[in-house]
C-alpha positions in Angstrom: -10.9 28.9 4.1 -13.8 29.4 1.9 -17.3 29.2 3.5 -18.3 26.0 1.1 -16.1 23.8 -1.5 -17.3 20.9 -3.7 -14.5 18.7 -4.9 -14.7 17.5 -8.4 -12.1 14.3 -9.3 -12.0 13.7 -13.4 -11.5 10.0 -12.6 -13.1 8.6 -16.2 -9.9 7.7 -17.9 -9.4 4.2 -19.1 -5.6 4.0 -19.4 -5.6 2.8 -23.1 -1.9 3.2 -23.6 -1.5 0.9 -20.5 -2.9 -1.8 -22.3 -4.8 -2.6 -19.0 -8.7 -3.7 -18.7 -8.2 -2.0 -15.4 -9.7 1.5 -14.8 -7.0 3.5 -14.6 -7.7 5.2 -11.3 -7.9 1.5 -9.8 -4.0 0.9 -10.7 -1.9 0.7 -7.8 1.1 2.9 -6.5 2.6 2.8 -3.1 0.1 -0.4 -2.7 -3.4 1.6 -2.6 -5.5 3.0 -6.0 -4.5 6.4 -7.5 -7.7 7.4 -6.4 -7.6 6.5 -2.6 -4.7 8.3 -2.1 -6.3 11.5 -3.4 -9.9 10.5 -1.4 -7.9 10.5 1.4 -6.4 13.2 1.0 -9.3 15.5 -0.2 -10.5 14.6 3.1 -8.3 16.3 5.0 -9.8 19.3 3.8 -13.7 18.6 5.1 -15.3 19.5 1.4 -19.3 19.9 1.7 -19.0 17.6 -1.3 -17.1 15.4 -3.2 -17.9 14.3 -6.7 -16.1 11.8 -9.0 -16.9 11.9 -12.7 -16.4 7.8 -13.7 -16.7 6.5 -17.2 -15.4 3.1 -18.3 -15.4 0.4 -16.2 -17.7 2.5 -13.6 -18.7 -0.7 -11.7 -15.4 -1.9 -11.4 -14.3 2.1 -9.9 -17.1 2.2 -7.4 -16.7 -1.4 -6.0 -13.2 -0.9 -5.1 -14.7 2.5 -3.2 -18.1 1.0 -1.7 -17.5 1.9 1.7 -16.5 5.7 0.7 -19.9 7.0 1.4 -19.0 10.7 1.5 -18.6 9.9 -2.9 -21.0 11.4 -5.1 -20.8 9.6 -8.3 -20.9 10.9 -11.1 -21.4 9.1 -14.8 -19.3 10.4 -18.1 -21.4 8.3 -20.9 -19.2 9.3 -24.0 -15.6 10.8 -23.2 -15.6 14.5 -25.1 -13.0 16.0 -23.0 -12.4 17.0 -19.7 -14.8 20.1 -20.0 -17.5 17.7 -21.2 -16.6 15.6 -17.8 -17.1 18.9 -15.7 -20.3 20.0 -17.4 -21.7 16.5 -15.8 -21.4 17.5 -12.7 -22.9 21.3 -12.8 -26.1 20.4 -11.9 -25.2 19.2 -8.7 -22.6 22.2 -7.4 -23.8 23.7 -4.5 -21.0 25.2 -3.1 -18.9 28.8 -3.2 -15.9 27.4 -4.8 -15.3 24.4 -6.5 -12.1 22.3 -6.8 -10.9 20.0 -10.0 -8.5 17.6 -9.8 -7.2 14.7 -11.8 -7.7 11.0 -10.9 -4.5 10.2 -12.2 -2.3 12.4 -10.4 -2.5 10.8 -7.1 0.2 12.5 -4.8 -1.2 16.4 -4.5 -0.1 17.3 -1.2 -3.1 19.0 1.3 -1.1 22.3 1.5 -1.2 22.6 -2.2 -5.2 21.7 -2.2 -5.8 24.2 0.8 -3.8 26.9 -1.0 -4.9 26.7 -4.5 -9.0 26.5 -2.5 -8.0 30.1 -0.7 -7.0 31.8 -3.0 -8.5 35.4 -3.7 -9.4 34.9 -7.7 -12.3 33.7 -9.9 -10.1 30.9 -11.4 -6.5 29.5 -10.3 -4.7 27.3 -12.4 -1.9 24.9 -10.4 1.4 24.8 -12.2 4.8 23.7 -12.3 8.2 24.6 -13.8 10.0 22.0 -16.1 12.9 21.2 -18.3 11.8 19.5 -20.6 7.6 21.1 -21.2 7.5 19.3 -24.5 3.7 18.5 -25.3 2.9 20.1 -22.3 0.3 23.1 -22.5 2.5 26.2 -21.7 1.2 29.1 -18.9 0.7 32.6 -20.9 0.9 35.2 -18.7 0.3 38.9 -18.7 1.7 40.0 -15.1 0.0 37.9 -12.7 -2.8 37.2 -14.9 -3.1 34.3 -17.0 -4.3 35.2 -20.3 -4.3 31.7 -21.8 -3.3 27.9 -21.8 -1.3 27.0 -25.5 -0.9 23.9 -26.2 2.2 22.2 -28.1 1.1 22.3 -31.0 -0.2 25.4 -31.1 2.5 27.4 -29.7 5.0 29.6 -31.4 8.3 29.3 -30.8 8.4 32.3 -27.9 5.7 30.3 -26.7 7.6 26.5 -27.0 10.5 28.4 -24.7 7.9 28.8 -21.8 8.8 26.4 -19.0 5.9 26.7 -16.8 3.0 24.2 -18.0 -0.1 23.4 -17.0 -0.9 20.6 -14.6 -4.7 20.6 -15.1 -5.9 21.0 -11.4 -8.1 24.4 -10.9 -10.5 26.1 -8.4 -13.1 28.2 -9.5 -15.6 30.5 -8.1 -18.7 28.1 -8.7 -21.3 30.3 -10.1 -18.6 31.8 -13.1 -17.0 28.0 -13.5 -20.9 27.1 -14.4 -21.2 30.0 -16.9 -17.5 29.0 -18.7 -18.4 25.3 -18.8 -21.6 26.1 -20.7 -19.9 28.0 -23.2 -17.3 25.5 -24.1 -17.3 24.1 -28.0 -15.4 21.7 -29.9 -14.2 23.5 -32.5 -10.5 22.4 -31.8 -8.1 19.6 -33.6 -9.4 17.2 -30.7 -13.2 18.0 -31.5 -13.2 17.8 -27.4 -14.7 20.5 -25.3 -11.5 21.1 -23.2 -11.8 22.6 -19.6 -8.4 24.8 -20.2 -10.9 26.9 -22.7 -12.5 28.2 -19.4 -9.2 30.4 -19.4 -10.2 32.3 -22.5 -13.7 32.6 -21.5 -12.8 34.3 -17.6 -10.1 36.7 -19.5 -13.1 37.3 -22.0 -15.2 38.4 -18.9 -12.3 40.4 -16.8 -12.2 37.8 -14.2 -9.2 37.6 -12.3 -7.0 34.1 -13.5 -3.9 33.4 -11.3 -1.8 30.7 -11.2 -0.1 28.8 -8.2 3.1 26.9 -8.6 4.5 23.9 -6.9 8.1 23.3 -6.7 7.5 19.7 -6.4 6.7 17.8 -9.6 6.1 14.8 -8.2 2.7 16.4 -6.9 0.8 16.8 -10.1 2.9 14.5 -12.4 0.1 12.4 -13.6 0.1 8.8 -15.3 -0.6 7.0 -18.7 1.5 4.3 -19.2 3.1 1.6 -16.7 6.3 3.2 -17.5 5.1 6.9 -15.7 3.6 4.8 -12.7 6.8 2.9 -12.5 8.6 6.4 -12.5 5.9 8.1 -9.9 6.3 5.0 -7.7 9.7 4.7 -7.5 10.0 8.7 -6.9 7.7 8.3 -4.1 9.4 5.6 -2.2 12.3 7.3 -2.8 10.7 10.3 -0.8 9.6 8.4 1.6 13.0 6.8 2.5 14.3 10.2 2.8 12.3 11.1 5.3 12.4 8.0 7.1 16.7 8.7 7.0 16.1 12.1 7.7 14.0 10.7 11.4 17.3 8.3 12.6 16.6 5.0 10.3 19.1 3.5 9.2 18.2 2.4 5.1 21.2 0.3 3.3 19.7 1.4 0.0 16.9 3.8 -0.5 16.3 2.5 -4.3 15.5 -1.3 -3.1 12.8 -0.6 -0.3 9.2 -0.3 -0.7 6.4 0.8 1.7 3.2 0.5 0.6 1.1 1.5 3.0 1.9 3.2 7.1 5.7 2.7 8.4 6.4 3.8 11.8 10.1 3.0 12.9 11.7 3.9 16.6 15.3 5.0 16.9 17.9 2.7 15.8 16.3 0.7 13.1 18.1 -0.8 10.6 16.4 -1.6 7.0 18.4 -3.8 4.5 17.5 -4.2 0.9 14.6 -5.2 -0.9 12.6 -5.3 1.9 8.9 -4.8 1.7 6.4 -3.3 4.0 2.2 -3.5 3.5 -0.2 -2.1 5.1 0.2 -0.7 9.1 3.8 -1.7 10.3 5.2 -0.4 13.4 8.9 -1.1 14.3 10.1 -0.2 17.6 13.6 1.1 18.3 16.6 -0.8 17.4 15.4 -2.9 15.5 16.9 -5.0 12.4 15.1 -6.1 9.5 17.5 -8.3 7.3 17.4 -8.4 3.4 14.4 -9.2 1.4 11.7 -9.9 3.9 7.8 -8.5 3.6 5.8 -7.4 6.7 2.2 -7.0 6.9 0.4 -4.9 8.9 2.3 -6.5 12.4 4.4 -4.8 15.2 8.2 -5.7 15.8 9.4 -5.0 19.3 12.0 -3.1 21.0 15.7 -5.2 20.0 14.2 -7.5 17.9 15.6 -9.1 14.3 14.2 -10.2 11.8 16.3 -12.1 9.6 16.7 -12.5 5.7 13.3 -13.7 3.6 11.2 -13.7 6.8 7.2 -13.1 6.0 5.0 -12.0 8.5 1.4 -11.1 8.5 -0.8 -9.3 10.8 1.9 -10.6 13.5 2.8 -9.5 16.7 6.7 -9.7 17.8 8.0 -8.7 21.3 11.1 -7.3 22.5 14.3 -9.2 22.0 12.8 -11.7 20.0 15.0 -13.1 16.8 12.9 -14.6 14.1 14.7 -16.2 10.3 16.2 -16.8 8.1 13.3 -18.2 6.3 10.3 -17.7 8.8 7.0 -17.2 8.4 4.5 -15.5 10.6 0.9 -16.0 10.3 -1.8 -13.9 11.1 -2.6 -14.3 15.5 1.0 -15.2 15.5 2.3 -13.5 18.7 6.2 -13.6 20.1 6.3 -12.1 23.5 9.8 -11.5 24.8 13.2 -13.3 23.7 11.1 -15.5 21.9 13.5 -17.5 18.9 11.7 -18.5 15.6 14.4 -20.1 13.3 14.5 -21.2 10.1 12.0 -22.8 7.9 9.4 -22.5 10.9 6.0 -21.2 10.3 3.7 -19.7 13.3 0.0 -19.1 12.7 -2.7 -17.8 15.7 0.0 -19.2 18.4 1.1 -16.9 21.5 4.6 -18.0 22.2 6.3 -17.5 26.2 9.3 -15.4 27.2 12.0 -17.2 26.0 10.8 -20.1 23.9 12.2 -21.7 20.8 11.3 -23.0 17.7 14.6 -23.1 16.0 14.0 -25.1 12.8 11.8 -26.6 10.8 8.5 -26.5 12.6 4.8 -25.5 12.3 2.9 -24.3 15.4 -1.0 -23.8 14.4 -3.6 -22.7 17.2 -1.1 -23.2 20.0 0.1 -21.6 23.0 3.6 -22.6 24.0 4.5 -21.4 27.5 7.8 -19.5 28.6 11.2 -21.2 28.0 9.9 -24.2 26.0 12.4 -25.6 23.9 11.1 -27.3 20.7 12.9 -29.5 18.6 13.1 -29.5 14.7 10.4 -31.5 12.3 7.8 -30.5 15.6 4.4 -29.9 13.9 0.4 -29.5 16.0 -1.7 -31.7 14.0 -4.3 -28.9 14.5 -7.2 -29.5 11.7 -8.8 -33.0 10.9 -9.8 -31.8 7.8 -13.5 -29.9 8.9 -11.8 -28.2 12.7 -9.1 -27.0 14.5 -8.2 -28.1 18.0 -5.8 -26.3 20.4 -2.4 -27.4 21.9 -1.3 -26.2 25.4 2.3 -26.8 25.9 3.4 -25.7 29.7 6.2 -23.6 30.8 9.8 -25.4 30.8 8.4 -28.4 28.3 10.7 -30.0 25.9 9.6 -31.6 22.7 11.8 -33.5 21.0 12.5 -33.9 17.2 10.0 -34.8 14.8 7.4 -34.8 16.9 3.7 -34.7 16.2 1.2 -33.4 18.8 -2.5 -34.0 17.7 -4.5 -31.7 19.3 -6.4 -31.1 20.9 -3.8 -31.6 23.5 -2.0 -30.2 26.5 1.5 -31.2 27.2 2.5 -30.0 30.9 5.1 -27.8 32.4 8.7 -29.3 32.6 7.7 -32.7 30.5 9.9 -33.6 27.9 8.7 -35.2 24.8 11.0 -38.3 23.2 12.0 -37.3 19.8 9.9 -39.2 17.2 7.2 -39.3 19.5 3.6 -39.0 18.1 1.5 -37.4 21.1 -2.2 -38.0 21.0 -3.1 -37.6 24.8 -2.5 -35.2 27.4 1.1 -35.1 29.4 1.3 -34.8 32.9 4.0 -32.0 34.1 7.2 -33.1 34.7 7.2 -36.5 33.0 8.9 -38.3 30.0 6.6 -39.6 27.7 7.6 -41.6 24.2 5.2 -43.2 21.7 7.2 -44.6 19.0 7.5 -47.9 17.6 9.5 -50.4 19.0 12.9 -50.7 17.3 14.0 -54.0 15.7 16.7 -55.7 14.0 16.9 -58.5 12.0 19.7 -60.4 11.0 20.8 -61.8 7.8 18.1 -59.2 5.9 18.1 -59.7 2.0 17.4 -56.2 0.1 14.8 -57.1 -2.5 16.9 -57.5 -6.3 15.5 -57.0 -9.4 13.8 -59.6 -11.4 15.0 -60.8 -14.5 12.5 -59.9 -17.4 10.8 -62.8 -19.4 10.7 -62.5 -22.8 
């Protein structure tokens, strides 16, 4: 690899055909900025700098990126082109060769980057074949050398029939790219200084101009409307389930998942549709997610199911566990082994025993239930008094009946059973039956209120 490379990101466009008060680097695909994914993946290639040139909505760009300390920030005042963006940043290159990429092209593989950085020429355009290059600028080329960049409208129609267009990421020898940037004008239809002009001014000096091509297009296609990042997105997660077939999972339909952040699935899984998947999630092998469920940044065990429009957050489920239809997982919610979480039952910051069940209907806050625990539907922990929460400690082999409350803080102990209806406010013994419920009466001969005649 070179001896030194500075990274330069053009990352000042507002997205005005968007609509959007949002910087346009800041919009979202596969659930993280355009710009994090290419941060990250600059990274990869250990650049003695990074610079981002940042215009509109600045603030806003270098808030979202505070902890990035390895940023040099760099501010566009008035947009006049993406050679004007470059010639903000020549005072600060330090480096042999200098990389330029586009903020809004987010899915440049590190291959690509690591290629188009080594290669043996003053400048290297990256380009890519297409069907359709209309509006596109069009690669002129004289051999191997690239003579010039033409854009649509300035083409002739030899020119129009050229499918290979130009995707606007470069590397340049530093010292020349300083030379060409300072020489750029905006004598053009745009009245922009343009960095593609460099093109003319290195064929104008006998410097050597390549091009590199990518097959993919999904690498440099770059955004402008919610339409394109729409497109881009669902390309991507298209890719990604591909590989993720391609490894041994199991996807019912590749077009209704989406992944936005780290999957990492064992043998056996099986995905159904419109399932959705945020941050870190790690699925073991064999295991089944049902149809339109989201899981955040939480673990799913060997065997285990998770059954249709289940949420779970920063949730831990063991082996063999079965959780849904209709659960929710909270964040500290942790399933061990065989563990059932039914329907409508909601777990938050509660460690559940091998073998326990919550079946229906149920909210467990700040608990730990021990192993084979059976509890019954309408249970709630009456863990917060409105200021703190108090823990319930419910022992192995316990039985609570249903509609129970328990008010912690409170500790129920192994093998008791809990009447149904019962509100629990002090601590069980083990191996007891306790009730609290009112007493039941009947009375004879009741009259149901009737309604009152009106007076006039």
């Amino acid at each position: 690899m070179t001896t030194s490379l500075d990274v330069c990101i053009l990352a000042a466009g507002v997205g005005s055909r968007m609509r959007s008060n949002k910087p346009k680097v800041l919009q979202t695909i596969a659930g993280r900025p355009l710009l994090a994914h290419l941060l990250d993946r600059v990274a990869e290639l250990d650049p003695s700098a990074v610079h981002v040139v940042i215009g509109q909505g600045a603030d806003d760009v270098k808030s979202a990126f505070q902890d990035r300390r390895d940023v040099n920030w760099v501010y566009q005042a008035e947009r006049l082109g993406t050679g004007h963006a470059m010639q903000q940043v020549v005072p600060q290159l330090s480096s042999d060769r200098t990389l330029i990429l586009l903020g809004d092209a987010p899915l440049i593989q590190l291959q690509t980057l690591e290629t188009l950085s080594d290669v043996n020429a003053d400048l290297s355009v990256l380009t890519v074949d297409m069907a359709d290059p209309f509006n596109y600028g069009r690669i002129v080329r004289d051999g191997e050398q690239v003579v010039r960049i033409v854009e649509e409208k300035d083409a002739n129609e030899s020119e129009k029939k050229i499918k290979e267009i130009n995707t606007g990421v470069m590397s340049a020898d530093t010292e020349s790219l300083k030379n060409w940037l300072g020489r750029l004008d905006n004598n053009n239809a745009q009245q922009e200084y343009l960095l593609t002009d460099i093109v003319e001014h290195g064929n104008t000096d006998r410097a050597k101009v390549t091009a590199i091509k990518v097959d993919d297009p999904i690498e440099v296609t770059g955004i402008n409307t919610f339409g394109q990042l729409a497109a881009l997105e669902r390309a991507l997660q298209m890719k990604t389930a591909e590989e993720l077939m391609a490894e041994g999972v199991q996807i019912m339909d590749p077009a209704r998942l989406d992944i936005r952040g780290n999957l990492t699935a064992g043998q056996g899984v099986k995905i159904d549709v419109n399932v959705v998947f945020e941050g870190n999630v790690t699925l073991a092998d064999h295991v089944q997610i049902g149809p339109n469920c989201v899981i955040t940044d939480s673990t799913i065990g060997a065997g285990s199911v998770i059954k249709a429009n289940s949420v779970l957050e920063e949730a831990t489920v063991g082996d063999q566990c079965n959780v849904g239809p209709f659960a929710r997982l909270r964040p500290g919610a942790n399933l061990t082994t065989e563990v059932s979480v039914g329907n409508f039952v909601e777990v938050k910051k509660t460690t559940m025993g091998r073998g326990s069940k919550a079946s229906h209907l149920t909210y467990l806050g700040d608990t730990t239930v021990g192993e084979e625990v059976n509890i019954g539907a309408g249970t709630i922990t009456c863990n917060y008094d409105g200021v703190n929460k108090f823990e319930t400690q419910i022992g192995d082999g316990a039985f609570i009946g249903s509609n129970s409350a328990l008010v912690a803080p409170v500790s129920i102990g192994a093998g008791s059973t809990v009447g149904a209806g019962s509100t629990i406010t002090k601590d069980v013994e083990a191996e007891v039956l306790v009730v609290s419920r009112g007493k039941q009466i009947a009375i004879a001969n009741w009259q149901r209120p009737t309604q009152q005649e009106k007076k006039d």
